[in-house]
C-alpha positions as CSV (number, residue, x, y, z in Angstrom):
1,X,0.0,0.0,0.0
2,X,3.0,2.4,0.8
3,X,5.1,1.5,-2.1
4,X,1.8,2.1,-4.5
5,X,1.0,5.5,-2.6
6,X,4.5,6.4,-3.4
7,X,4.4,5.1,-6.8
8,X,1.8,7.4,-7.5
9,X,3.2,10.9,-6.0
10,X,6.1,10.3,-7.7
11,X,4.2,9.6,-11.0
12,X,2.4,13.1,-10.0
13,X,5.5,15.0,-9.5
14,X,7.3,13.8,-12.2
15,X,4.0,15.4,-14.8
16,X,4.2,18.0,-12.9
17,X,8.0,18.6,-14.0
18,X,7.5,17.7,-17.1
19,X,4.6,20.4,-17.9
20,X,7.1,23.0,-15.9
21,X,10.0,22.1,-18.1
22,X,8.2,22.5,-21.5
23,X,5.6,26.0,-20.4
24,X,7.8,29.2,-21.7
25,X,9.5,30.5,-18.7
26,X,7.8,34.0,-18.8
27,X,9.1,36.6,-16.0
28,X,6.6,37.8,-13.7
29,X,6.6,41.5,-13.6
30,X,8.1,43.1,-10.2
31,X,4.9,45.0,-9.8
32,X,3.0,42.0,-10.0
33,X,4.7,40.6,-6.9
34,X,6.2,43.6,-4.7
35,X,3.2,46.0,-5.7
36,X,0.2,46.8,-3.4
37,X,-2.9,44.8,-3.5
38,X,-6.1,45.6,-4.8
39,X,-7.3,45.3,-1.7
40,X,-6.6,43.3,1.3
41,X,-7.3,42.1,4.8
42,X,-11.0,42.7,5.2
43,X,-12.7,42.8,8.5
44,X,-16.4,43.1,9.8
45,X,-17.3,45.7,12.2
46,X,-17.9,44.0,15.8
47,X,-22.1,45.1,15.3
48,X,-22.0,43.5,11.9
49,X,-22.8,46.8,9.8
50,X,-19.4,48.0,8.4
51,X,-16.8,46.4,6.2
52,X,-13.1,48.0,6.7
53,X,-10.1,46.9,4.7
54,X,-6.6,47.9,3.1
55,X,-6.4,49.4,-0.3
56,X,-4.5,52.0,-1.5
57,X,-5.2,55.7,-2.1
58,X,-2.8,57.5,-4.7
59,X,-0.6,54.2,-4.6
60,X,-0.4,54.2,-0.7
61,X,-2.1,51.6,0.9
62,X,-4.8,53.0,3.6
63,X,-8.0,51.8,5.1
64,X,-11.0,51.8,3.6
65,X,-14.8,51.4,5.0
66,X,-18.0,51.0,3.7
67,X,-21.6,49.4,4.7
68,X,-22.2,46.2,4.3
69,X,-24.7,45.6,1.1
70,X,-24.1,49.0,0.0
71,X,-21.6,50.2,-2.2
72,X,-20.0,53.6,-0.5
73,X,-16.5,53.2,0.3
74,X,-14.3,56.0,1.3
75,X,-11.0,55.7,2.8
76,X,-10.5,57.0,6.1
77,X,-7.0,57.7,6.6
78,X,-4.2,59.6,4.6
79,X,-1.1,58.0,4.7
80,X,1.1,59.1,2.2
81,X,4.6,57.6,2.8
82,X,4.7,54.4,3.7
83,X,1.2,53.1,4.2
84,X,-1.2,51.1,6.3
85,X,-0.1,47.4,7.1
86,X,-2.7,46.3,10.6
87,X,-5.7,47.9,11.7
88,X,-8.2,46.4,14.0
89,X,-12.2,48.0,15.0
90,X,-12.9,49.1,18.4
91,X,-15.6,46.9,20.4
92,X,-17.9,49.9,19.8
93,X,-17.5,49.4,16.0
94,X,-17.0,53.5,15.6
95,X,-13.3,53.5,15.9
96,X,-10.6,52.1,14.3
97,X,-6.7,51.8,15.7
């Protein structure tokens, strides 16, 4: 049973080298993987009625906000240098640190 489970992984990893090996090795563009996301680390307000997240604002990444089921985002800091990386909502879901 082990020798046949192994049998098989290896069988698995070996089409997976093979489909590697002959796909034209592309770069992937720096801004693709150092650049800010779209948006990122959502969170629910603590009374279920606000959505907050990162996203940036003139290519610096801040939080956001808007109602749930609505569609009226605003960002609600102004970071401009190096951006907003953690935020969490206050238990009385008005504040954000």
């Amino acid at each position: 049973m082990h020798l046949l489970r192994s049998s098989r992984i290896a069988a698995i990893l070996l089409l997976a080298l093979a489909t590697l090996a002959s796909a034209e090795s592309a770069l992937i563009p720096r801004s693709v993987l150092f650049g800010n996301p779209e948006r990122t680390a959502p969170q629910i307000s603590p009374d279920g009625t606000m959505l907050a997240y990162l996203a940036p604002d003139q290519g610096v990444l801040n939080v956001w906000i808007r109602t749930l089921g609505k569609t009226d985002d605003r960002v609600i800091t102004n970071d401009r240098k190096r951006g907003i990386r953690n935020f969490i909502w206050q238990q009385d879901s008005k504040s954000i640190l």
